[in-house]
C-alpha positions in Angstrom: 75.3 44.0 153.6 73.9 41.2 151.4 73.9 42.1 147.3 69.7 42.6 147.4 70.2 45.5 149.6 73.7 46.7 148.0 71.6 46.8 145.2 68.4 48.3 146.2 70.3 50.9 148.3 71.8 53.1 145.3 67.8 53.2 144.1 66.3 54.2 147.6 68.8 57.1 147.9 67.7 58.4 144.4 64.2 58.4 144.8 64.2 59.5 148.1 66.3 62.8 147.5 64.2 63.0 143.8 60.7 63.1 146.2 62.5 65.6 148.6 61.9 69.6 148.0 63.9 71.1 145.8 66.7 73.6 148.5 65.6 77.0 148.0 67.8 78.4 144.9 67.8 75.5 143.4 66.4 74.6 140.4 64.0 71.2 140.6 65.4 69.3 137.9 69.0 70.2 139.0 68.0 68.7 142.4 66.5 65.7 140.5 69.9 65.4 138.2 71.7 65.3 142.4 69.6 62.5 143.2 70.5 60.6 140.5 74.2 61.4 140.9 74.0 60.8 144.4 72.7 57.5 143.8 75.2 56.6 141.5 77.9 57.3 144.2 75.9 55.2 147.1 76.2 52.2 143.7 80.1 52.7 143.4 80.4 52.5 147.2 78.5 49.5 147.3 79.0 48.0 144.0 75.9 45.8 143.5 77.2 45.8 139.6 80.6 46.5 138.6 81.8 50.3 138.4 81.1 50.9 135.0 78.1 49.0 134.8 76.6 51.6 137.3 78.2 54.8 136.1 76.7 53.4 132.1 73.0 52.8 134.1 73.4 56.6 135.9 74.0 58.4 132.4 71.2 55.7 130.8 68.6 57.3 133.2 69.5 61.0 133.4 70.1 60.9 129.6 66.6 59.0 129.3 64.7 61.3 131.7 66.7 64.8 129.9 63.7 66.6 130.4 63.2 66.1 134.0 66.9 66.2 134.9 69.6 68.1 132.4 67.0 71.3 131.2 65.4 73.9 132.4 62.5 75.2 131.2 64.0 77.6 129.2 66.5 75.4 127.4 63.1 73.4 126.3 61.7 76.1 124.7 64.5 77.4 122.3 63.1 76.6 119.1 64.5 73.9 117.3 65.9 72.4 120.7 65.8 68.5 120.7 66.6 67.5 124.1 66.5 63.3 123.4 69.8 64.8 121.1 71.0 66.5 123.4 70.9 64.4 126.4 72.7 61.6 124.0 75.5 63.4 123.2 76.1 64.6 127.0 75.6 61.0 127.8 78.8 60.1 125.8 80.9 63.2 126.2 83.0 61.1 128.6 84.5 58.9 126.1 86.0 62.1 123.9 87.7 63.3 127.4 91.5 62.9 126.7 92.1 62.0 130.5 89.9 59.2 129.9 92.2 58.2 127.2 95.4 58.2 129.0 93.6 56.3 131.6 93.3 53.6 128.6 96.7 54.1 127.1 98.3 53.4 130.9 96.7 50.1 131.0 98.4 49.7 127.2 101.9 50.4 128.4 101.1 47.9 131.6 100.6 45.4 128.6 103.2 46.0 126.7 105.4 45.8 129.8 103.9 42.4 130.4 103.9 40.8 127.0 107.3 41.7 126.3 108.7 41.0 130.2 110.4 44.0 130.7 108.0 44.8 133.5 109.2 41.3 135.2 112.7 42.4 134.2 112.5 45.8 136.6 110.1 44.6 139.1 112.9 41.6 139.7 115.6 44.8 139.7 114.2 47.0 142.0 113.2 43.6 144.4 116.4 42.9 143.8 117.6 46.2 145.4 115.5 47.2 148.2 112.4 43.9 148.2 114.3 42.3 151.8 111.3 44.8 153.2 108.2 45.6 152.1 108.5 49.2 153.6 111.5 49.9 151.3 110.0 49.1 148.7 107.1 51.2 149.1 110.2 54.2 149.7 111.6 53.3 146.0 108.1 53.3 144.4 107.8 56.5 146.0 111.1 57.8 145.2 110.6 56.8 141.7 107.4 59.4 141.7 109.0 62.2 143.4 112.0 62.2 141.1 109.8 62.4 137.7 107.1 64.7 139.4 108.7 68.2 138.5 109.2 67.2 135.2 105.8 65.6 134.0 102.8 67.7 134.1 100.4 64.7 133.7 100.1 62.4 137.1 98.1 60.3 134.6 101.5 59.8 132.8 103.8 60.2 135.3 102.0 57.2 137.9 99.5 55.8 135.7 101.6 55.4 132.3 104.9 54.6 133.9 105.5 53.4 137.9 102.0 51.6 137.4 103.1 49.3 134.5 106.3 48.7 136.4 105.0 47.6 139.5 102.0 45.5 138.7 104.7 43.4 137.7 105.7 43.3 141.8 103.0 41.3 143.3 103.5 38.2 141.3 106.7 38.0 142.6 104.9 37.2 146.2 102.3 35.1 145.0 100.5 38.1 145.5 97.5 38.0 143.2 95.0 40.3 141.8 91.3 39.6 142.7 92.3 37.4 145.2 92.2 37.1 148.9 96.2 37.1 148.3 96.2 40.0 147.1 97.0 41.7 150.8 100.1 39.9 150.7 102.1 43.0 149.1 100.0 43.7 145.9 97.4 46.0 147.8 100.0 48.0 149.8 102.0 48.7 147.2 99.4 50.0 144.8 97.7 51.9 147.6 101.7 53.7 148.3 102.1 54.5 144.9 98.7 56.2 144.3 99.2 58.4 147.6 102.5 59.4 146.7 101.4 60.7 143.1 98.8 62.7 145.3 100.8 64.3 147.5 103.9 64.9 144.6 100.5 66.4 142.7 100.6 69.5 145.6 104.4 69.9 146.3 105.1 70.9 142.7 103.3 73.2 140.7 104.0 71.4 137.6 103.0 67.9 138.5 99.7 68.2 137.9 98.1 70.0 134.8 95.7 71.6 136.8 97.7 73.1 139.0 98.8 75.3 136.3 95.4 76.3 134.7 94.3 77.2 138.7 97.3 79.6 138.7 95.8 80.9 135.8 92.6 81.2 136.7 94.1 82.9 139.9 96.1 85.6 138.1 93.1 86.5 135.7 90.4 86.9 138.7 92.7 87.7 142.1 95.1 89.0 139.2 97.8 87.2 141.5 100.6 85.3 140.2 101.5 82.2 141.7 105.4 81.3 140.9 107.1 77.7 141.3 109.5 78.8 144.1 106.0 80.2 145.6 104.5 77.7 145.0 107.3 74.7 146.1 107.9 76.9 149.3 104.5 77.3 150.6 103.4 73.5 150.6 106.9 71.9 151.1 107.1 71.7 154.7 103.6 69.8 154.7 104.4 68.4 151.3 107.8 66.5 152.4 106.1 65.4 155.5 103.2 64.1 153.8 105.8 62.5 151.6 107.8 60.6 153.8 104.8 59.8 155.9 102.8 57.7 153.1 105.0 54.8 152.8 104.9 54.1 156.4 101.3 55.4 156.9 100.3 52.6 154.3 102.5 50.4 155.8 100.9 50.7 159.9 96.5 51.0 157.9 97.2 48.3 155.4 99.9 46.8 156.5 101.1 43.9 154.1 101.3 40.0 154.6 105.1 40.1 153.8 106.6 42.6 155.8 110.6 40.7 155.6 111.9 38.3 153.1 115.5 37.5 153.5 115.0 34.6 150.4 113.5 36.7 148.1 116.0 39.8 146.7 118.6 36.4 145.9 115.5 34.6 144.3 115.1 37.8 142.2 118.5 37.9 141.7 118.8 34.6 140.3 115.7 34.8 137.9 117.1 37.8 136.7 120.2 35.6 135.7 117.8 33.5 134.2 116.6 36.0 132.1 119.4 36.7 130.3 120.2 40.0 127.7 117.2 41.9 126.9 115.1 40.7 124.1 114.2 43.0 120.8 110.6 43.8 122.2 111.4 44.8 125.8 114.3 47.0 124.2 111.8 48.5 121.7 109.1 49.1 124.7 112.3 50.5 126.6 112.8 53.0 123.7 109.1 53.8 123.6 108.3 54.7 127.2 111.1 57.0 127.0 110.3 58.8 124.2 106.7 59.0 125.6 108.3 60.0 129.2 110.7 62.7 126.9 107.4 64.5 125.2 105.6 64.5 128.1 107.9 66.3 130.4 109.3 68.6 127.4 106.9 68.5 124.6 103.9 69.5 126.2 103.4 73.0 124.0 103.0 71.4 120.8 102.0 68.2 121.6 98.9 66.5 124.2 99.5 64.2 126.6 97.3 61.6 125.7 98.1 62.0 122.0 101.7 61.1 122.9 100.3 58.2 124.7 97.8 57.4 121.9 101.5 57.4 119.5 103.0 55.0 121.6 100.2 52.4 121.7 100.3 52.6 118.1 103.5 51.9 117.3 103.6 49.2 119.8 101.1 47.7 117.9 102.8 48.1 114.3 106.4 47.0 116.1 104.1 43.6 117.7 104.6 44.7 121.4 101.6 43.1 121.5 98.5 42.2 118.7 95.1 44.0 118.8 93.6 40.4 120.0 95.8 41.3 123.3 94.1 44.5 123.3 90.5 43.4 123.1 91.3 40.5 125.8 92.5 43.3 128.4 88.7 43.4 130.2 90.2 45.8 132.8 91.5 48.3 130.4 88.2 48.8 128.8 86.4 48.6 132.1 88.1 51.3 133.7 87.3 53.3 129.6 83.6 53.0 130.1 83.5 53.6 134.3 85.4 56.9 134.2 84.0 58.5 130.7 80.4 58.0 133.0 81.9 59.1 135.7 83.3 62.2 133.9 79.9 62.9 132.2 77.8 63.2 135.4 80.4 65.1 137.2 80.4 67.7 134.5 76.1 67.8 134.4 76.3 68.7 138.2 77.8 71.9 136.7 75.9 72.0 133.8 72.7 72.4 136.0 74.3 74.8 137.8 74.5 72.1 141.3 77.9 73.3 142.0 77.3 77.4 141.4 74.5 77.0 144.1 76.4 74.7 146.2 79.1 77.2 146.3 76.8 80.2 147.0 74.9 78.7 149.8 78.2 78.3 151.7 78.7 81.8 150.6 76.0 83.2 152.7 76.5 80.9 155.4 79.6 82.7 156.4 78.6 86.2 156.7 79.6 87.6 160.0 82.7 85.3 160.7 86.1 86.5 161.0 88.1 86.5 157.8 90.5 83.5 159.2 88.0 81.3 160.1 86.0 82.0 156.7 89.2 81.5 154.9 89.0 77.6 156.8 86.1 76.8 156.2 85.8 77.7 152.1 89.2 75.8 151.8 87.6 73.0 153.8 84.4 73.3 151.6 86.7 73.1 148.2 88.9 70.2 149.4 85.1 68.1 150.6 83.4 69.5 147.4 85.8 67.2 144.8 83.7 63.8 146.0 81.4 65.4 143.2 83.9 65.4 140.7 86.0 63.1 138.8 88.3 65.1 137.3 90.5 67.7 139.3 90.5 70.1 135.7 86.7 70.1 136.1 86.8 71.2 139.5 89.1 73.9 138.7 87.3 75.1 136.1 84.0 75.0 137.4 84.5 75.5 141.3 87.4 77.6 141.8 86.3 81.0 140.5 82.9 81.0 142.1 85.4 80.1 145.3 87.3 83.1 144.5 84.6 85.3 144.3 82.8 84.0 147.2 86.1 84.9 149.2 86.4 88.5 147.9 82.9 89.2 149.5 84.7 88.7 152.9 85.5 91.7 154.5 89.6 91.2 155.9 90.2 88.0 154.1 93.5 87.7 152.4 93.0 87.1 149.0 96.5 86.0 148.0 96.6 83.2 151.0 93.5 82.2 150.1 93.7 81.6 146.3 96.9 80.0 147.2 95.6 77.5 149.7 92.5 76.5 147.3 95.3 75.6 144.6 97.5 73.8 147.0 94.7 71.3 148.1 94.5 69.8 144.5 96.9 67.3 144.2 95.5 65.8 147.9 92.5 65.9 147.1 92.8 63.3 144.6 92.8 60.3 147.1 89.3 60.9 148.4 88.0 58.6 146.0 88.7 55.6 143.3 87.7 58.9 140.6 88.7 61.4 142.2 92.6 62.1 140.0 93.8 60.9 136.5 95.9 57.5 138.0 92.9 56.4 140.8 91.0 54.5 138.0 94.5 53.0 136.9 94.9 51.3 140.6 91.0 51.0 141.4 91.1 48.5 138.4 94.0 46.9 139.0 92.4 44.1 140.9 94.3 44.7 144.2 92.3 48.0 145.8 88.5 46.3 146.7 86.1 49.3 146.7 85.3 49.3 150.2 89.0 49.5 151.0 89.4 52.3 149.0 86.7 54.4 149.9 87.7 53.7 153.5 91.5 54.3 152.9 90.3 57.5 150.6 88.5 58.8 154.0 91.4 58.0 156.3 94.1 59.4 153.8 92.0 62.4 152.7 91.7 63.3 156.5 95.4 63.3 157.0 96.5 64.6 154.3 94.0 68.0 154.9 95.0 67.8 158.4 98.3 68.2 158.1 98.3 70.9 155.2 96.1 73.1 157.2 97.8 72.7 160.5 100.9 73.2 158.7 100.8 75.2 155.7 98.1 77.7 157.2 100.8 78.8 160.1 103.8 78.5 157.4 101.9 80.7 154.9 100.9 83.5 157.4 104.6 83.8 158.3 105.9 84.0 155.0 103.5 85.7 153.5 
């Protein structure tokens, strides 16, 4: 597709679906704020402009045309109501979303890695170790995930703020560049192996992922059912550990590297780590930091956030010269990847805020009637794993989607509520790979320089189809025998 029509595309769909009838049930300028979202996903696809350049143009003309697109009737007439306000501060919403700011900080602790060489230092290690083969490397990066996963709430933190800094140091090491046609040589596959594996760690353990937790909540207080961590860990580990040990190799035979073998290079890495000599004062002192951040995160998150541990460490890297605020301001991906996902994170949160989502999830609702409890119970699971391409946060599609789920289910005569609530909750670490915004690290690897969008769209599709598959053929049978 050349860029004119990459570019008129995104527009096309908009105005198209803006000229379409409103669906019955829905409100017109909710369908009007969908036509503008969906054209800003057709834009991210195709990427006439960079990411954020489109997500920063999508809130630009929703916020611009509030009237027509954010507010109903009713909200317009409240006295006092000044919807040009309004619409601004909705527009920038995203960049006060702490997610968003972890996303930031992970790109920070990739810097400090780099200025200080640390993150040459352990990329040379763990080459060192296992980098003969490509495919066990991808197994230690994966390895490295599954062993902090139980313990770190935040899969921005956990893969994002600490295996991502590390291994963007890899690639370099096999001339394997970012932004570059070399960058299939072993930069691609490994960034794609260590985003999957944070997905599917995300499921297995109900304390890898933040959300998780709040869905169990959200479960107890409406199905008044509470989900436990041995329920939890023994419902989705037999699909879990297969999807697991699967991903390296998956990646490995649908994006399969340049350098699969490399007898040369683990004694190469051996002798520049020679070269290197005793750690320096900075990489000690980033050392120090990343496990004190690591250390609060996995223990201290009651009394302290996630991203304001995060936000600590970038600060004191600063005030110990990690690195200078110059280095910060020259980091163009870093702030990139600030401004694509705090748009992104705005329209995903108006699609609930006109009430898109509600409907969405009522019209599937009636749609159902009549079917046998099982095969409802499918097909809303399927419906809530599909439904996060309108989301770019998994905590917003918790909060917003999974009670009306809930309460769609309960309106099925026969359906088992427990399985149910417990199969919605199990889909949302997976469902994170569907798309470069779809969980907390994707961002962190989409800007990396080594995922081009239309591979990871396409590798979102393919992955996102496996990784469904295989829970539901698996975990639907395992669940219904253990009950």
């Amino acid at each position: 597709m050349t860029r004119a029509w990459r570019a008129i595309a995104p527009i096309a769909v908009a105005i198209i679906l803006a000229f379409l009838p409103a669906p019955a049930g829905l409100p017109e300028y909710a369908w009007h704020y969908f036509a503008i979202f969906a054209g800003v996903i057709v834009g991210l696809m195709l990427e006439p402009l960079p990411g954020g350049a489109v997500g920063l143009i999508g809130v630009t003309v929703v916020a611009t045309l509030a009237p027509y697109t954010l507010y109903s009737p009713a909200e317009l007439a409240k006295p006092g109501f000044h919807p040009a306000d309004a619409a601004l501060a909705w527009a920038l919403s995203g960049f006060s979303n702490a997610t968003v700011w972890l996303i930031f900080a992970a790109f920070m602790f990739a810097l400090g890695y780099e200025k200080t060489g640390l993150g040459r230092r352990i990329a040379l290690l763990l080459v060192k170790l296992l980098g003969r083969r490509t495919l066990t490397l991808g197994y230690g990066i994966a390895l490295a995930d599954t062993v902090l996963a139980p313990f770190t709430p935040s899969n921005t933190a956990r893969s994002g703020g600490t295996i991502y800094p590390i291994i963007r140091n890899l690639p370099g090491l096999y001339q394997s560049k970012p932004n570059d046609p070399s960058a299939r040589r072993i930069g691609s596959y490994i960034m794609w192996v260590a985003l999957a594996t944070t997905c599917v760690t995300s499921s297995l353990f109900l304390t890898a992922l933040a959300p998780n937790l709040l869905a169990v909540e959200i479960v107890n207080k409406t199905a008044h059912f509470n989900i436990t961590w041995m329920h939890w860990f023994a419902t989705i580990a037999p699909a879990g550990i297969i999807l697991l040990i699967a991903v390296p190799l998956l990646a490995y035979w649908l994006y399969p590297p340049e350098v699969k073998v490399s007898e040369k290079i683990p004694q190469w890495a051996a002798d520049e780590l020679g070269k290197l000599g005793a750690l320096s004062l900075h990489e000690i002192t980033v050392a120090v930091l990343v496990v004190m951040a690591l250390a609060l995160w996995i223990f201290g998150a009651s009394f302290v956030n996630s991203t304001t541990v995060a936000l600590i460490v970038v600060a004191l890297m600063l005030v110990t010269k990690v690195f200078t605020w110059d280095d910060m301001l020259k980091d163009v991906p870093a702030w990139n990847t600030l401004a694509w996902f705090a748009t992104l994170v705005a329209l995903a949160d108006g699609l609930n805020k006109v009430g898109f989502v509600k409907w969405f999830a009522e019209l599937i609702g009636h749609q159902i009637v009549g079917l046998s409890p099982t095969a409802a119970m499918l097909i809303l699971v399927t419906v809530f794993f599909l439904s996060h391409y309108m989301f770019a946060s998994v905590t917003a599609h918790v909060t917003a989607v999974l009670p009306v789920m809930l309460a769609v289910g309960a309106t099925v005569p026969g359906l088992p509520s427990q399985q149910y609530a417990l199969l919605l909750c199990l889909t949302l670490g997976i469902m994170g790979i569907i798309t470069p915004y779809g969980t907390g690290p994707s961002p962190v690897y989409y800007g990396s320089g080594y995922m081009p969008s239309a591979d990871f769209w396409r590798l979102g599709a393919i992955f996102g189809l496996i990784f469904f598959v295989v829970f539901m053929v698996v975990t639907v049978p395992w669940l219904l025998v253990i009950g």
